[in-house]
C-alpha positions as CSV (number, residue, x, y, z in Angstrom):
1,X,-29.7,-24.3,1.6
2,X,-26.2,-24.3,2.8
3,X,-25.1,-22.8,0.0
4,X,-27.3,-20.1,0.3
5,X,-26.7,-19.3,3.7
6,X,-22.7,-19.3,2.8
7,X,-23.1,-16.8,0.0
8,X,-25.6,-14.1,2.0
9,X,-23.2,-14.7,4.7
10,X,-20.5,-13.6,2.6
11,X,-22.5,-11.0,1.4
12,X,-23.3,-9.1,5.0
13,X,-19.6,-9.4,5.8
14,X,-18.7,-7.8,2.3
15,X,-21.1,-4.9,3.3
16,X,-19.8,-5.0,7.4
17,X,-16.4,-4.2,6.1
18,X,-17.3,-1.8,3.6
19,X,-16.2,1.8,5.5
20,X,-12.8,2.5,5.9
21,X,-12.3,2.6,9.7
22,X,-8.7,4.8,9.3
23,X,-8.8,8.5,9.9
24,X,-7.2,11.0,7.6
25,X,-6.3,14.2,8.3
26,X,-4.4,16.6,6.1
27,X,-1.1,14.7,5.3
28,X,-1.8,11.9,8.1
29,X,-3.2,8.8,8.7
30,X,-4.4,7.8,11.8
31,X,-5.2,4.2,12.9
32,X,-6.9,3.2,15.9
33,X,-5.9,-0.7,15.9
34,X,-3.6,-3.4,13.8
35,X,-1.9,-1.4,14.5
36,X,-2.6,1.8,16.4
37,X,-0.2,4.2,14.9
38,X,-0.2,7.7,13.2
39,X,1.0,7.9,9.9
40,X,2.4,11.3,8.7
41,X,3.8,11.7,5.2
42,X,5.2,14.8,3.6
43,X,3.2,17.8,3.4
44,X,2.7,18.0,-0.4
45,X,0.8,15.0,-0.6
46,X,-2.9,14.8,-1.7
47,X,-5.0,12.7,-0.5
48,X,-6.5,10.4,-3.3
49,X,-8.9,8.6,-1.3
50,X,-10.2,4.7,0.8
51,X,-11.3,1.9,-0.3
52,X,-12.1,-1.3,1.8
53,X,-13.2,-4.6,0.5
54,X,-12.8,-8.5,1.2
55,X,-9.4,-9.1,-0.9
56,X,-9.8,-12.3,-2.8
57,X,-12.8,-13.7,-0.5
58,X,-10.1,-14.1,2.3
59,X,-8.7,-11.0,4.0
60,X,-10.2,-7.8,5.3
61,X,-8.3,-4.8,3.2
62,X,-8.3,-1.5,3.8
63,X,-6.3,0.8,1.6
64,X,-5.2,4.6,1.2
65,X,-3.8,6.3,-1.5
66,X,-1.3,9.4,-1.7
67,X,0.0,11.0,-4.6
68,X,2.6,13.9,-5.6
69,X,1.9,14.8,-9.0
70,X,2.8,17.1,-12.1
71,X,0.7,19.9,-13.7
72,X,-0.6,17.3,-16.3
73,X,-2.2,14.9,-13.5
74,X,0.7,12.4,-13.7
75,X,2.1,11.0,-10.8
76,X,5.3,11.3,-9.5
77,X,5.4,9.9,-6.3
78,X,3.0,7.6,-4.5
79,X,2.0,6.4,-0.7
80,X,-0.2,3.4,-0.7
81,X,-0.8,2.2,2.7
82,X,-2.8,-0.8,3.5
83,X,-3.9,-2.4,6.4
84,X,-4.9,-6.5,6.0
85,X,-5.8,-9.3,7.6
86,X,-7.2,-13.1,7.0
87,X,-10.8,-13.1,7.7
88,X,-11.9,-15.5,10.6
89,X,-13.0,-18.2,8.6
90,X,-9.8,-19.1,6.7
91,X,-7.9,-19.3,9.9
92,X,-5.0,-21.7,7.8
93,X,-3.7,-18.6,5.9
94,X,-0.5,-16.8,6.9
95,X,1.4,-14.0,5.0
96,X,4.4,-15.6,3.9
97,X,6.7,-12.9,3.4
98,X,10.3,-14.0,3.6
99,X,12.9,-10.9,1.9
100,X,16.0,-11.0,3.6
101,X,16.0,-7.2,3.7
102,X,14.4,-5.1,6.6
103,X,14.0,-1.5,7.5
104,X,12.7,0.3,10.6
105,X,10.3,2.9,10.5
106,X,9.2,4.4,14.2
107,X,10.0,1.4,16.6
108,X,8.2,-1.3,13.9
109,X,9.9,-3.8,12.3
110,X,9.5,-3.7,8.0
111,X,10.0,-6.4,5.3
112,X,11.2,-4.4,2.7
113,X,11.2,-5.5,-1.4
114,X,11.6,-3.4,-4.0
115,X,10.8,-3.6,-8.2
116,X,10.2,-1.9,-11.1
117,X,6.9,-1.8,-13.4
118,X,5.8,-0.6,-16.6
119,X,2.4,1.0,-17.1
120,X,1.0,-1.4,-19.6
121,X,1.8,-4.2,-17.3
122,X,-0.4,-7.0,-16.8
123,X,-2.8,-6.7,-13.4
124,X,-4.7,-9.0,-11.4
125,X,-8.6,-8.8,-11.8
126,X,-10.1,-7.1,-8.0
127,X,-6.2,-6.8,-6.5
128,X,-5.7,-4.1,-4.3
129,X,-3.5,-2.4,-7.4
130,X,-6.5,-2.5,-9.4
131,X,-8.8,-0.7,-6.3
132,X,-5.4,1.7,-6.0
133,X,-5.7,2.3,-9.6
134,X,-9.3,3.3,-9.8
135,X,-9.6,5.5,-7.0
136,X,-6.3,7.5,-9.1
137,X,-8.7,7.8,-12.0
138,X,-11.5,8.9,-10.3
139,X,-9.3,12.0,-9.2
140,X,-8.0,11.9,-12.8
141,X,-4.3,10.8,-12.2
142,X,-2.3,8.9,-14.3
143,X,0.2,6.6,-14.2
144,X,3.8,7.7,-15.9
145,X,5.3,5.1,-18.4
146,X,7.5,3.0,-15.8
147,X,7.3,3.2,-12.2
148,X,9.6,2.1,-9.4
149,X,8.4,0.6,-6.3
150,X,9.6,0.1,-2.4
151,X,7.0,-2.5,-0.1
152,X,7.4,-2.0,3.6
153,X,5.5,-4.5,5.5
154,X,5.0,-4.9,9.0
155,X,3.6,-8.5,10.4
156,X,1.8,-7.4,13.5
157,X,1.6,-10.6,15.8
158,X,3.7,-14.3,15.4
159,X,0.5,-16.0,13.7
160,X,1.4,-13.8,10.6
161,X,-1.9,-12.9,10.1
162,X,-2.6,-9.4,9.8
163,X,-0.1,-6.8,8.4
164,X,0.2,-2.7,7.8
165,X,1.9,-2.6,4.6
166,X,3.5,1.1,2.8
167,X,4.2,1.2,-0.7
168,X,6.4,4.4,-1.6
169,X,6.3,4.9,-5.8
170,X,8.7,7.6,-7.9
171,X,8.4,7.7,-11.2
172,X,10.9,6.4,-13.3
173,X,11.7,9.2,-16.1
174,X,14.2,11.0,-14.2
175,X,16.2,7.6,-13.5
176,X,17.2,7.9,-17.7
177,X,15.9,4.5,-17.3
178,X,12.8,2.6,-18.3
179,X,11.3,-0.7,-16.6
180,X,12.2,-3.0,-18.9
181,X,15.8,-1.9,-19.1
182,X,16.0,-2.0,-15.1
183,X,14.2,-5.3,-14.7
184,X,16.2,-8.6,-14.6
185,X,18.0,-9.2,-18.1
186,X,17.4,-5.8,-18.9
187,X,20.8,-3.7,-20.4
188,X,20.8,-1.8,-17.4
189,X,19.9,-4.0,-14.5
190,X,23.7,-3.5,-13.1
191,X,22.0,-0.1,-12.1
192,X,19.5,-1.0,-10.1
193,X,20.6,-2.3,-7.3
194,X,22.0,2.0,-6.7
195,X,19.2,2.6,-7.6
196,X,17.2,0.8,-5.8
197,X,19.4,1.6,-2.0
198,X,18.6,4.9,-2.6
199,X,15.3,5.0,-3.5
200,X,14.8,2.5,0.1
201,X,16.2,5.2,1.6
202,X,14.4,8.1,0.6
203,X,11.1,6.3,1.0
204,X,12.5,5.4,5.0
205,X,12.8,9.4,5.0
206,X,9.4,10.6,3.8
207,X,7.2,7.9,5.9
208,X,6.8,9.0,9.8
209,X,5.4,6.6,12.0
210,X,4.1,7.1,15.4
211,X,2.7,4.6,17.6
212,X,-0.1,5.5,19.7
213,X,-1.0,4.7,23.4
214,X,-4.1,6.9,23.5
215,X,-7.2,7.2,21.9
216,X,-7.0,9.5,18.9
217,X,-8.5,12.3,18.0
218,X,-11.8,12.4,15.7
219,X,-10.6,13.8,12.0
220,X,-11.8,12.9,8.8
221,X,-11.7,11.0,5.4
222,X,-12.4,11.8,2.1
């Protein structure tokens, strides 16, 4: 019986959390708590679309995608912003995030780690890049061969429970390079750390963040 009760209690939480609660609006995102802030990237984005769903059986993620892409559907730069946090029940887990290197973006402070990725690479089953990736094919984007990748993540109290985390994309063609030549090992790894600085710094450029101390206005999601 206990069992049972665990599992359909899982299940109503599953469905509570279901709707994205973030606003979108054109080429902004606005969120009303954790943490209240409005989001505006450039203007030639399109929206790709939300998704919210218990990550792993132990946080509350909600996620956004953004792309930039070329005539033939590929994309050329993403925006993936996510806002998580350890559901109730698991109240032992703490984001352990620990890169030396931080950014600020609009008053918040940013962990910030960057990497490179092929397309065929390997992905974890129900991630958030696997719910990131379906939402692109159901708007029938793809992925170019090798992308590059900067994380911005912003813990939002000292428990280290609940984060907003940015993920700016480029594709990698017009570096000359391909991710397996940038990647550790690789014959051109003594590029990326360039390469990398200035792809930080463009991504710090095209993200605007604004906190909020009001209510925000009603807009919509698609």
């Amino acid at each position: 019986m206990s069992l049972f009760i665990a599992a359909l209690s899982g299940a109503i939480l599953g469905a509570e959390m279901s709707a994205p609660e973030r606003r979108v609006i054109a080429n902004e995102l606005v969120s009303e708590r954790d943490p209240s802030v409005r989001i505006r990237l450039p203007k030639t984005v399109q929206y790709v679309g939300a998704d919210r769903w218990i990550l792993y059986g132990v946080a509350d993620c909600e996620l956004h995608g953004f792309v930039e892409s070329d005539n033939q559907g590929y994309v050329k730069q993403l925006y993936w912003v996510q806002f998580e946090g350890y559901v109730p029940s698991r109240p032992e887990l703490k984001h352990q995030y620990d890169s030396p290197e931080h950014a600020k973006i609009g008053g918040l402070d940013f962990y910030v780690d960057t990497w490179v990725r092929a397309r065929e690479a390997k992905r974890t089953p129900d991630s958030d890049r696997e719910h990131l990736e379906a939402l692109l094919r159901l708007k029938n984007y793809k992925m170019p061969s090798g992308m590059m990748y900067v994380r911005l993540v912003h813990l939002l109290d000292e428990q280290r429970r609940r984060e907003l985390m940015i993920i700016y994309g480029e594709d990698l063609a017009p570096t000359g390079f391909t991710a397996a030549e940038l990647m550790e090992g690789g014959k051109a790894y003594d590029r990326w750390p360039a390469i990398k600085n200035a792809l930080v710094e463009r991504s710090i450029k095209k993200i605007g963040i604004e906190l909020q101390t009001t209510s925000a206005k009603p807009g919509r999601s698609e």
